[in-house]
C-alpha positions as CSV (number, residue, x, y, z in Angstrom):
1,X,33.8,37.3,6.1
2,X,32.1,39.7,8.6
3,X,28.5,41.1,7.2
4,X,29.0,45.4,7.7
5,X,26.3,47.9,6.9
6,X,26.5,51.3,7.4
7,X,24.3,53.8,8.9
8,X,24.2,57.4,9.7
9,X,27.9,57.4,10.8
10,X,27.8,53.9,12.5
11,X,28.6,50.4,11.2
12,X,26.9,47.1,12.3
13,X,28.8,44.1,12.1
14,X,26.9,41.0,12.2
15,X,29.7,37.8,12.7
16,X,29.2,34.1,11.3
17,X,28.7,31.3,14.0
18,X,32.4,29.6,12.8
19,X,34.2,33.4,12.9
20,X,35.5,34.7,16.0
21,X,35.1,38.9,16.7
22,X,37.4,40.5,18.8
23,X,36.4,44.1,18.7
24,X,38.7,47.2,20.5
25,X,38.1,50.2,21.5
26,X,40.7,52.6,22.5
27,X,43.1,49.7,23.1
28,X,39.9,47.9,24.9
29,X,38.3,44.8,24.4
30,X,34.6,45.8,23.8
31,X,33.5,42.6,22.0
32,X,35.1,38.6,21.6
33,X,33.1,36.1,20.8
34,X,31.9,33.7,17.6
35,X,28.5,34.7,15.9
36,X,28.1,38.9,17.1
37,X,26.3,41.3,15.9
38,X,27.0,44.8,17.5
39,X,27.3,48.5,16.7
40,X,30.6,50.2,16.5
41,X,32.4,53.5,14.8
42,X,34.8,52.9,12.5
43,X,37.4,55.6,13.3
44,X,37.9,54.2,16.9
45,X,37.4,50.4,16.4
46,X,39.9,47.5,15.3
47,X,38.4,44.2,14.4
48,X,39.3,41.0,14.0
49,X,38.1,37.8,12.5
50,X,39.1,34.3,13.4
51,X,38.0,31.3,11.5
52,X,37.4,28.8,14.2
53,X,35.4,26.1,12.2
54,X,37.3,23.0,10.6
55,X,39.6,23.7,7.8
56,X,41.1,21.6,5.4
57,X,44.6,21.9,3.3
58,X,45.5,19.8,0.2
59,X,49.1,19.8,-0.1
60,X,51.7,18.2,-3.2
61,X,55.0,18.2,-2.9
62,X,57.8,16.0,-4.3
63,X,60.4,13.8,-2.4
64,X,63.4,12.2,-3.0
65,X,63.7,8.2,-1.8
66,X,66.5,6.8,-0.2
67,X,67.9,5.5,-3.5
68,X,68.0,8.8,-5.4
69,X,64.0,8.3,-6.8
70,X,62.0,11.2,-7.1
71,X,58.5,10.8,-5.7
72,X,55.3,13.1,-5.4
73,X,53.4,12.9,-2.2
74,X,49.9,14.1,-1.9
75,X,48.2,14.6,1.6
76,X,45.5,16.6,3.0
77,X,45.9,18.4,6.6
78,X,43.0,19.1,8.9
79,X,43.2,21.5,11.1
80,X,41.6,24.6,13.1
81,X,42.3,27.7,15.6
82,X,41.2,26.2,19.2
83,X,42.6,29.7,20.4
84,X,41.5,32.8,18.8
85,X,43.2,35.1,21.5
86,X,46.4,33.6,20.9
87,X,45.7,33.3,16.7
88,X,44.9,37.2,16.5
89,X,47.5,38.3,18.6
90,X,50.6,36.0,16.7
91,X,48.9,36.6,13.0
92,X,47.6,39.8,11.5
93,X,43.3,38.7,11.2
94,X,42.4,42.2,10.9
95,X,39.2,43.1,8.8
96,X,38.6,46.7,7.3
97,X,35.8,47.9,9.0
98,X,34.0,49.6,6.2
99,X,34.0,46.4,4.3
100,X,35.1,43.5,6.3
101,X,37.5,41.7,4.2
102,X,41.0,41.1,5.9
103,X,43.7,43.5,5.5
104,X,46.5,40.9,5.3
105,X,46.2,36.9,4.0
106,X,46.6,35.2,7.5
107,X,45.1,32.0,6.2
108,X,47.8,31.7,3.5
109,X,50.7,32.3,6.4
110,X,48.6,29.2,8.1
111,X,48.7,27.6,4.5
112,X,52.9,27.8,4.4
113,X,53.2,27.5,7.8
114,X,51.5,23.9,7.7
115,X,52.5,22.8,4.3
116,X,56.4,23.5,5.1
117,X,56.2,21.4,8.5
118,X,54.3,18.4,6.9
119,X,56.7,19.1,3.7
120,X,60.0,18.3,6.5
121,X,58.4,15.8,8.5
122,X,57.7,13.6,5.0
123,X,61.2,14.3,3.7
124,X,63.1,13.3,6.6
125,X,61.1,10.2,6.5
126,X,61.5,9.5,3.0
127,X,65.2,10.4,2.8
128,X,66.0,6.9,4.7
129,X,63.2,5.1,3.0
130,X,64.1,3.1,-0.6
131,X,61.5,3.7,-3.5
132,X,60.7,-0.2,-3.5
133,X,59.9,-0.1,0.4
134,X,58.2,3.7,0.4
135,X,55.6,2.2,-2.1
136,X,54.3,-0.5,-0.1
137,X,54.1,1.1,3.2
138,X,55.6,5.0,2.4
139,X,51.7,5.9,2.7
140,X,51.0,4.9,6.5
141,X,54.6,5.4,7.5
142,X,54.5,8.9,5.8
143,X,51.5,9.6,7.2
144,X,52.6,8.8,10.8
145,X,55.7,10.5,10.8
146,X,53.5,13.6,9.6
147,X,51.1,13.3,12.0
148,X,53.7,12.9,15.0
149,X,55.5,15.9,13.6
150,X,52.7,18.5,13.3
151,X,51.8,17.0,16.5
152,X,55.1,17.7,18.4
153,X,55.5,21.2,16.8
154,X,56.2,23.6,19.6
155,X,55.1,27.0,17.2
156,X,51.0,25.7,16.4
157,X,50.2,25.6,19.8
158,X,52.0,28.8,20.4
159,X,49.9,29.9,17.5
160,X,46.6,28.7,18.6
161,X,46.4,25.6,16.1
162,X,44.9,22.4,16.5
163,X,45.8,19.1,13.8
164,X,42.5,16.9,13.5
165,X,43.3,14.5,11.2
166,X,46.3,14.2,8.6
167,X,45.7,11.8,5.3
168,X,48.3,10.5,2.6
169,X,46.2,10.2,-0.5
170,X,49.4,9.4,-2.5
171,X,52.8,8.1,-3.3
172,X,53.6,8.3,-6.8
173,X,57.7,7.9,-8.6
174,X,58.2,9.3,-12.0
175,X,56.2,7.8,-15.3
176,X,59.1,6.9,-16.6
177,X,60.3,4.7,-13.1
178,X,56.7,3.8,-12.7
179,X,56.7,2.3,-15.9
180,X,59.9,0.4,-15.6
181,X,58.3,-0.9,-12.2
182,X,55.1,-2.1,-14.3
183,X,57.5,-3.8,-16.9
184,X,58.2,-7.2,-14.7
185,X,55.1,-7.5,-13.5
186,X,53.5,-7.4,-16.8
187,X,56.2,-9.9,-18.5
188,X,55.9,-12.6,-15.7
189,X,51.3,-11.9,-16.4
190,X,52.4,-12.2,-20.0
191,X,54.5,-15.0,-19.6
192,X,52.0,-17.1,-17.3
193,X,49.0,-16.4,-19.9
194,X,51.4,-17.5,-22.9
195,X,51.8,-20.9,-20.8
196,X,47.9,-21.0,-20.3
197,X,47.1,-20.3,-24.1
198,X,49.8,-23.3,-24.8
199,X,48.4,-25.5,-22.2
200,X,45.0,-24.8,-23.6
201,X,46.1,-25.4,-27.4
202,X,47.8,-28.5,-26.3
203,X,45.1,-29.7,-24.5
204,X,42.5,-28.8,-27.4
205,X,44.5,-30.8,-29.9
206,X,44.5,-34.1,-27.6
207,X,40.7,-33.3,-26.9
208,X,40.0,-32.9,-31.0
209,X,42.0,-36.4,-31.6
210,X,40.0,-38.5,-29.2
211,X,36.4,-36.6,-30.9
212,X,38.2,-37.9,-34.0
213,X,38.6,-41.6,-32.7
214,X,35.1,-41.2,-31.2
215,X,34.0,-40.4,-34.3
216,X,35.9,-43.1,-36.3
217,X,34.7,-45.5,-33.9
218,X,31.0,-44.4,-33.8
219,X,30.8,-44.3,-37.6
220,X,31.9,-48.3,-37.3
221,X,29.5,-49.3,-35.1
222,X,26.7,-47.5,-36.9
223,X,27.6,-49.3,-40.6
224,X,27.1,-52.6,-38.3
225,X,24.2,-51.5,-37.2
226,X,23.0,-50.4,-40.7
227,X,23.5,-53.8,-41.9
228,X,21.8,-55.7,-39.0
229,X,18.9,-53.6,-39.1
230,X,18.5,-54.4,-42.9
231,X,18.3,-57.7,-42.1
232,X,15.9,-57.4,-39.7
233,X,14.0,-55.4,-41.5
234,X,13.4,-58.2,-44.4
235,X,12.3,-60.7,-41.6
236,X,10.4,-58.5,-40.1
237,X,8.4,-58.1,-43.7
238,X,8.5,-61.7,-44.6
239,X,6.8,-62.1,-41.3
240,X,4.4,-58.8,-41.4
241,X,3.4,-60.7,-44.5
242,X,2.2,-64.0,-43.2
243,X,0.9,-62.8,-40.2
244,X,-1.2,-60.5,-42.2
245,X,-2.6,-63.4,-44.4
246,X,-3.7,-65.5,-41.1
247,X,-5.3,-62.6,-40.2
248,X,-6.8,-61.4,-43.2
249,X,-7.9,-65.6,-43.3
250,X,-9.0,-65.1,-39.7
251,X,-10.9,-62.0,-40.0
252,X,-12.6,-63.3,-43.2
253,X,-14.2,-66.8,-41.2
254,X,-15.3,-64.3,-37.9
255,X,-17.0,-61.9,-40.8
256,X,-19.3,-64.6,-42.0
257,X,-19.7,-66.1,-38.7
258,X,-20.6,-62.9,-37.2
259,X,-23.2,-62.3,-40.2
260,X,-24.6,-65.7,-39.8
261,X,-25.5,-64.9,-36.0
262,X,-26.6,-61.2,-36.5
263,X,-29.4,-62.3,-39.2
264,X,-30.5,-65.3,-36.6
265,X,-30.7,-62.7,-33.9
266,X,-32.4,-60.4,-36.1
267,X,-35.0,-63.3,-37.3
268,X,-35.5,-63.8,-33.3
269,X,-35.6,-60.3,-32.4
270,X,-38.7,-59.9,-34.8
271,X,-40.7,-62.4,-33.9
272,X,-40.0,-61.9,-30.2
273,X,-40.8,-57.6,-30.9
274,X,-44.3,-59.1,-32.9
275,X,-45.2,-61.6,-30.1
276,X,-44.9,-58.6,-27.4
277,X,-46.6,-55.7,-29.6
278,X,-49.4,-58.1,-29.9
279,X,-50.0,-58.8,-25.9
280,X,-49.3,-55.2,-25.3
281,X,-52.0,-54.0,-27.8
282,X,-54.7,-56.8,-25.3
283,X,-53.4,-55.6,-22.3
284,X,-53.9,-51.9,-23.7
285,X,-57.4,-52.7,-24.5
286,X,-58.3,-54.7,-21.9
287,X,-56.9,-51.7,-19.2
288,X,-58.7,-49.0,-21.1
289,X,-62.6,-50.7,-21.1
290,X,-61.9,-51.2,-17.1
291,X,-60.7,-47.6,-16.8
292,X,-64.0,-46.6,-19.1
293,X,-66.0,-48.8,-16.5
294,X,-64.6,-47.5,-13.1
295,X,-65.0,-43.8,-14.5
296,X,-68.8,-44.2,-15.2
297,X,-68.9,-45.7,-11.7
298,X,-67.1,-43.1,-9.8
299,X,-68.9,-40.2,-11.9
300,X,-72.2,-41.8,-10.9
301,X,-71.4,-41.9,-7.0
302,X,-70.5,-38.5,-7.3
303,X,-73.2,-37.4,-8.8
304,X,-75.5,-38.9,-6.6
305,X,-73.4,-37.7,-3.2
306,X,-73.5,-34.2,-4.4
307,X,-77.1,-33.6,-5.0
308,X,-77.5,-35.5,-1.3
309,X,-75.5,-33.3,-0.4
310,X,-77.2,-30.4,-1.7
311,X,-80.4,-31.4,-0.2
312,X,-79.5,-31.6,3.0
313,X,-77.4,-28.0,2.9
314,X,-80.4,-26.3,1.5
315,X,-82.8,-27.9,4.7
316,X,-80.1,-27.0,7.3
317,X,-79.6,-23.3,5.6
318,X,-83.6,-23.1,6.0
319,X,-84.0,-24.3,9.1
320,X,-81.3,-22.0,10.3
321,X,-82.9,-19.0,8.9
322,X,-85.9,-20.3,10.3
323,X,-84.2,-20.1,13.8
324,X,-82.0,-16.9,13.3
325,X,-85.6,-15.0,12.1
326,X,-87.5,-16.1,15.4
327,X,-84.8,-15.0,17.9
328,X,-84.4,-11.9,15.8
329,X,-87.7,-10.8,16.5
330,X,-88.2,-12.2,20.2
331,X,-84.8,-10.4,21.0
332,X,-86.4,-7.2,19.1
333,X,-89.5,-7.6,21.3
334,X,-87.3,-8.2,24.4
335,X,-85.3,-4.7,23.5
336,X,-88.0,-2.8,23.1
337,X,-90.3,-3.8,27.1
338,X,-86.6,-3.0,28.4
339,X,-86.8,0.4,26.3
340,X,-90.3,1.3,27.5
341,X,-89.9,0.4,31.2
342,X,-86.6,2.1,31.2
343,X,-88.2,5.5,29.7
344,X,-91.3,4.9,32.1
345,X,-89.3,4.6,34.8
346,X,-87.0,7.7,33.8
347,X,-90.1,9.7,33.7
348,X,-91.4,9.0,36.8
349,X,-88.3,9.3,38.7
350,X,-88.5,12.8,36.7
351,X,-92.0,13.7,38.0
352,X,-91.6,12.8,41.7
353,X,-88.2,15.1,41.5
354,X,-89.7,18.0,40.2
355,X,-93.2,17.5,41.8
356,X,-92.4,20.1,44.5
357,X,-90.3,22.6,42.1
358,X,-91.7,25.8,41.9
359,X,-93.0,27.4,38.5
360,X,-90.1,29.6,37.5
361,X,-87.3,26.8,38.5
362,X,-89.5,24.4,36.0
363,X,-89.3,27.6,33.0
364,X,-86.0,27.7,33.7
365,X,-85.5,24.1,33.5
366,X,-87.4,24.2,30.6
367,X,-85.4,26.9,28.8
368,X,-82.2,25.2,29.5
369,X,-83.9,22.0,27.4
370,X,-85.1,23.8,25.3
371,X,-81.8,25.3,24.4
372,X,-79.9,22.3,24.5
373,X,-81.9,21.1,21.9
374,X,-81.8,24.3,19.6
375,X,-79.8,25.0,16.6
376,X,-76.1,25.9,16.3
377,X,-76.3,30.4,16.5
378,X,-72.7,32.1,15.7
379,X,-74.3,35.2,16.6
380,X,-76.7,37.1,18.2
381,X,-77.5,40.8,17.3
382,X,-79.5,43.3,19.7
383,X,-81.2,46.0,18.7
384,X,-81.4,49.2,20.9
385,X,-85.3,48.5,21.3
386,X,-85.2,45.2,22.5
387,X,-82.4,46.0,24.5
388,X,-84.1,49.5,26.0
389,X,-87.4,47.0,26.5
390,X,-85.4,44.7,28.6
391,X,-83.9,47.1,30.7
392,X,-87.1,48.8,31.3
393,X,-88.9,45.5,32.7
394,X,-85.9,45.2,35.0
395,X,-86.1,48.2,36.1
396,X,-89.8,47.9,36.9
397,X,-89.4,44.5,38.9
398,X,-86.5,46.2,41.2
C-alpha cells in the first residue's frame, strides 16, 4: 500500500520498490514506474498500484479419482505481474488517493482467476487417473499437468501474469478410504511380526533345552571332579606330611650345624680382632713419637730460618735508607745550584734589558709589579678632592 500525506491542498505519494505507480492526469500519464515518490492533487489524479514482486497462493480443493474416490489436493501457485500496463488496464488497481488503499480487491480476482485454472487443469487429470495410481504418482503428474495448463493459458498473459513455480504439497482420499488403504498393509506388518515373535519363541525354547543339557552335563562332570579332587587332596596331605617331617628333620641337623660353625667363627674372629687391636695400638705409638720427633725438627729449622731471615731484612732495609737519605740530599743540593744559577741568570738577563730604560718606563714597570702582586680590590672610591688634585696636576703638566 502507497504511503500519502497530505499538505496544504496537495498529497505526496511515496511508492514501495515491489509496487508499480501509474499516475494520470487529465487522461495523461504523468508518472509509471516501481518505488515513486511525487506530488499530485487529488481532484485531478487517478492512481494505480501494481504489485510486481513475487507472490504466492495456497490453494485446496477436492477431486474425484477415476474410480469414484474423493481426494483433497493441496498446491501452492507462484506467480507475479511481469506487465503492469497490461495488469492495470485488464483489472481495476485503483488506490484512493486520500488514503491509498485500493478501491476494488484486484488481488482476490487474481486469487480466483488462478485457483479455478489450476482447480481444471487438476480435475481433468484426476478424472482419468484411479485413486490407487493418483497416490503413487497423482503428486508429480498433478503437478505437471497444472504447470502445463497455467502455462498454456491464453487469458494470464493477456493479463500481465507470469507462473514461477507451481508445487503439489498433497494428495490425500477420505479417512475413512485412507484407513481401509492402511488396513492390508498393517495385517501383512502384523502378520510377518506374529511369524517373527513365533520364530523367536520357538527358537528360545530349543536354545533353553540345550542350556538345560549343558547344564545337566556340566553338573556331571563337576561331581567327577569333586570326587577326584578329594582324593587328591588326601595324597596330597599324606604327602605334605612327610615331606614336612624330612624337612623339619633337615632343618633341625643344618640348625646345629650352622650353630657349631657360627661359635668357631666367632672364637676366630676374636682372637684375630685382639691380635690386630694389639699391632694397631704399636703401630699407633710408634707413628706418633716419629711425628713428635719430625715436628720439633721442622719447628727448630724454622725458627732458626726466620730470625736469618730477619737479620738480613733489617741490614738491607738499613742500608737502603742509608742510600735513599744520601741521594736525597745530593739531589736536594743539586736542585738548589740549578735554582740559584737559574735566578742569577734571570736577573742578569733582567739588568742588561732594562739597563738603557729610562726612569719613568722603570716606575711604570715597577707599578705594574707592584700591582700584580697587590691584593684582591672590588672597589675603588674617589673622593672629589683627590679627584680635583689629580686633574689640577694634569692640567699644570699640559
Amino acid at each position: 500500500m502507497a504511503d500519502i500525506t497530505r499538505r496544504l491542498g496537495w498529497r505526496h505519494l511515496r511508492g514501495a520498490p515491489t509496487a508499480h505507480v501509474r499516475h494520470h492526469r487529465s487522461g495523461k500519464l504523468v508518472h509509471d514506474g516501481p518505488g515513486l515518490s511525487f506530488w499530485f492533487r487529488s481532484l485531478s489524479a487517478a492512481l494505480s498500484e501494481v504489485p510486481v514482486d513475487d507472490r504466492e497462493l495456497a490453494m485446496t480443493f477436492h477431486a474425484r479419482t477415476a474410480d469414484f474416490q474423493d481426494v483433497t489436493v493441496q498446491a501452492t501457485v507462484t506467480y507475479r505481474i511481469s506487465d503492469p500496463a497490461v495488469a492495470a488496464a485488464r483489472l481495476d488497481f485503483s488506490i484512493d488517493p486520500d488514503t491509498g488503499i485500493w478501491r476494488g480487491a484486484p488481488v482476490e480476482q487474481l486469487g480466483t482467476l488462478l485457483t479455478e485454472t489450476a482447480q481444471q487443469h487438476a480435475l481433468a487429470v484426476l478424472a482419468r487417473t484411479p485413486l490407487s495410481a493418483a497416490l503413487v504418482d497423482g503428486v508429480t503428474s498433478v503437478r505437471e499437468r497444472v504447470a502445463a495448463g497455467l502455462a498454456a493459458e491464453p487469458r494470464l498473459p493477456a493479463t500481465g501474469i507470469e507462473i514461477v513455480a507451481v508445487r503439489v504439497i498433497a494428495l490425500r482420499p477420505e479417512p475413512e478410504v485412507e484407513r481401509a488403504l492402511r488396513t492390508p498393509a498393517r495385517e501383512q506388518i502384523q502378520q510377518e511380526a506374529d511369524r517373527a515373535t513365533y520364530e523367536r519363541r520357538a527358537v528360545a525354547v530349543e536354545r533353553e533345552r540345550t542350556i538345560a543339557e549343558n547344564e545337566l552335563a556340566s553338573k556331571i562332570e563337576l561331581a567327577r571332579r569333586e570326587e577326584q579332587l578329594v582324593e587328591q587332596h588326601g595324597t596330597n596331605a599324606r604327602r605334605e606330611a612327610e615331606e614336612s617331617a624330612a624337612a623339619d628333620k633337615v632343618r633341625a641337623e643344618a640348625e646345629a650345624t650352622r650353630t657349631v660353625r657360627l661359635a668357631e667363627a666367632e672364637a676366630a674372629r676374636s682372637v684375630k680382632l685382639a691380635e690386630a687391636e694389639a699391632a694397631r695400638a704399636v703401630k699407633l705409638a710408634e707413628a706418633e713419637a716419629a711425628k713428635q720427633v719430625r715436628l720439633a725438627d721442622a719447628e727448630a729449622r724454622r725458627t732458626e730460618r726466620l730470625t736469618e731471615a730477619e737479620s738480613s731484612r733489617t741490614v738491607r732495609l738499613a742500608e737502603a735508607e742509608a742510600a735513599r737519605a744520601v741521594r736525597l740530599a745530593r739531589a736536594e743540593a743539586e736542585a738548589a745550584r740549578e735554582v740559584g744559577e737559574a735566578r742569577a741568570q734571570a736577573q742578569s738577563a733582567w739588568l742588561r734589558v732594562h739597563a738603557d730604560v729610562d726612569v719613568a718606563t722603570l716606575h711604570a714597570l715597577t707599578g705594574t709589579r707592584l700591582a700584580e702582586n697587590l691584593p684582591h680590590i672590588d672597589s675603588v672610591t674617589v673622593s672629589p678632592d683627590v679627584l680635583t688634585g689629580l686633574l689640577a696636576k694634569l692640567g699644570a703638566r699640559e
